[in-house]
N, C-alpha and C positions, 0 to 999 in steps of 0.2 A: 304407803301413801294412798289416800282415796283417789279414786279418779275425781278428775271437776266436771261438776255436770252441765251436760249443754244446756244452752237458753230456752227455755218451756217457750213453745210457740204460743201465741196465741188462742190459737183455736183448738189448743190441744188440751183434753181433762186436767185438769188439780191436782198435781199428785199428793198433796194433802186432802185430797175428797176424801167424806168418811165411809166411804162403801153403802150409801142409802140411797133411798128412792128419791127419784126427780119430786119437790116440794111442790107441783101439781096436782090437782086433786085429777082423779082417773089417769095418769102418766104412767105408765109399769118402768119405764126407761130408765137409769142410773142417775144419782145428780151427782155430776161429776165435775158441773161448772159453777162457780158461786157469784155472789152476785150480792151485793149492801139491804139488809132490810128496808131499812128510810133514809133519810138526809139528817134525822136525829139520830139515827142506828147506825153511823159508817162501818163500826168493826165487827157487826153482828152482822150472819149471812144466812143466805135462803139457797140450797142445792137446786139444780137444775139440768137437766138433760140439754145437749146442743143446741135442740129447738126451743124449748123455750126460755133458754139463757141470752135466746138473739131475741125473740118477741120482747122479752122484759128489758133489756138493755135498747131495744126499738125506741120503748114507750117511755123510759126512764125519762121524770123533768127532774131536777134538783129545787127548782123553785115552785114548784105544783102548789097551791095553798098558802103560797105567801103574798102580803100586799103588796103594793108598789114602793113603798115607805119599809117595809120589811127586808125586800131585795137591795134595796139602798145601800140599809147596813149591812147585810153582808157582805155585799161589794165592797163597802167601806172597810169591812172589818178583813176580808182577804188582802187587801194592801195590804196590810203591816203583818201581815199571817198570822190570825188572829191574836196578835200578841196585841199589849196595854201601851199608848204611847203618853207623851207628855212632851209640854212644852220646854224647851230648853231652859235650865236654871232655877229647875223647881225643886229638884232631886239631889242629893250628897250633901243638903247642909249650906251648901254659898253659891249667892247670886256668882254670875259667871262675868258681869259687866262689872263688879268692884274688885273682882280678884287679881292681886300687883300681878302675879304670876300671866296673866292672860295680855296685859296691859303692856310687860313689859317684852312679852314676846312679838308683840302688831307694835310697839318702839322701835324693837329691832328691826321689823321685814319695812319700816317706813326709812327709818336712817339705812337700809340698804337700798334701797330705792333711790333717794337723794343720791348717795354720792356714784362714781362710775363703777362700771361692773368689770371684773374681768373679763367675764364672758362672750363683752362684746365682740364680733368676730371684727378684725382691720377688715378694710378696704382690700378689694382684692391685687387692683394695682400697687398696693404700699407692702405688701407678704413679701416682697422680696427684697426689700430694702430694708424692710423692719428686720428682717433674718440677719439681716448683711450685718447692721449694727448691735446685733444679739439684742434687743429689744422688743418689747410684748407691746400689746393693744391695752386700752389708747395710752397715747405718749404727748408728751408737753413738748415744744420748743424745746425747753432750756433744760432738757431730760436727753434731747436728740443733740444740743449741741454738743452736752457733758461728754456723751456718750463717743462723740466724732473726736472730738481732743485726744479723749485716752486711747482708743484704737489709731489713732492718725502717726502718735507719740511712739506705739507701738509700731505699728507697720512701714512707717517709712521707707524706703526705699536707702536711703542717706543711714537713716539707723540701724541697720539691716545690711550693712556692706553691697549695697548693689543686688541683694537677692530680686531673683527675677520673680520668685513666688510671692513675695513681700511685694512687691510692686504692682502686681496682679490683683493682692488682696488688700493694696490702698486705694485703686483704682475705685474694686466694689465697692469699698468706702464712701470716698470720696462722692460718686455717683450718687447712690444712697441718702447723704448725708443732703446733697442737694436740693434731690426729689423731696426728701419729707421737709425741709426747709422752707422750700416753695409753698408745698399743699398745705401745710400747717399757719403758713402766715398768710396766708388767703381767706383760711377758716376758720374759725374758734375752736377755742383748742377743747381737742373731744373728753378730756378731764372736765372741763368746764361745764358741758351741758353732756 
């Protein structure tokens, strides 16, 4: 296995330099750093010895020679990195405002909307009552009262021989069944809005 070569510093020679002279005119020194011919030349390069790889890299503009109108676009044109864009629904063949497929997917996110979400969290005071009656968020009246019948039918105490646990867990009920009784008939019921 090769070794993995460490990170080239910086300021340290090329090691793809082609072993030539610094591209200075009177320089004898190695060009051993590179450096972009123009802003139209990026992948064509000019060898350079340390010094003057920093001079050049000093003076470097990328906009040198361009108008004000000029630099614009490029700017413009770096957003999108320099890719072509277009305005939405001009491209594949079909407008994107007549297609059923589009239409009927914002039907659905609109009818979920409308009606109540699961997600909604309860109230934090009701988590434990809502438990009580094995029941989720949000809940109707007449959902909390179904729900108090058959667990009450169940747990009794009377139905139950006297069990002391049974009695314990009519109580929670019971409790329970109250609480969200009360809050629910105070407020509109959270199915509703």
């Amino acid at each position: 296995m090769e070794p993995r070569r460490s990170r080239i510093k910086a300021f340290a020679p090329d090691p793809d330099a082609p072993g030539r002279g610094c591209d200075v005119l009177g320089c004898e020194a190695a060009g051993e750093y590179r450096a972009p011919r123009s802003r139209l030349a990026l992948r064509e390069w000019r060898w350079f010895c340390l010094e003057h790889v920093r001079a050049y890299n000093a003076a470097w503009d990328y906009y040198r020679g361009m108008s004000p109108g000029e630099i614009e676009a490029e700017l413009r044109s770096d957003i999108a990195w320099q890719r072509p864009t277009w305005p939405l629904g001009r491209l594949g063949g079909n407008d994107w405002r007549n297609a059923a497929g589009l239409e009927e997917s914002l039907t659905a996110f609109a009818d979920a909307a409308s009606r109540p979400s699961a997600a909604k969290a309860a109230p934090a005071e009701l988590k434990v009552h809502l438990a009580a009656l094995e029941l989720g968020w949000p809940v109707t009246l007449e959902a909390v009262k179904a729900r108090y019948k058959e667990l009450a039918k169940r747990h009794h105490p009377d139905a139950n021989g006297g069990d002391a646990d049974a009695g314990e867990r009519f109580k929670a009920i019971s409790l329970a069944y109250a609480t969200l009784r009360t809050r629910l008939a105070r407020t509109p019921s959270p199915a509703a809005g």
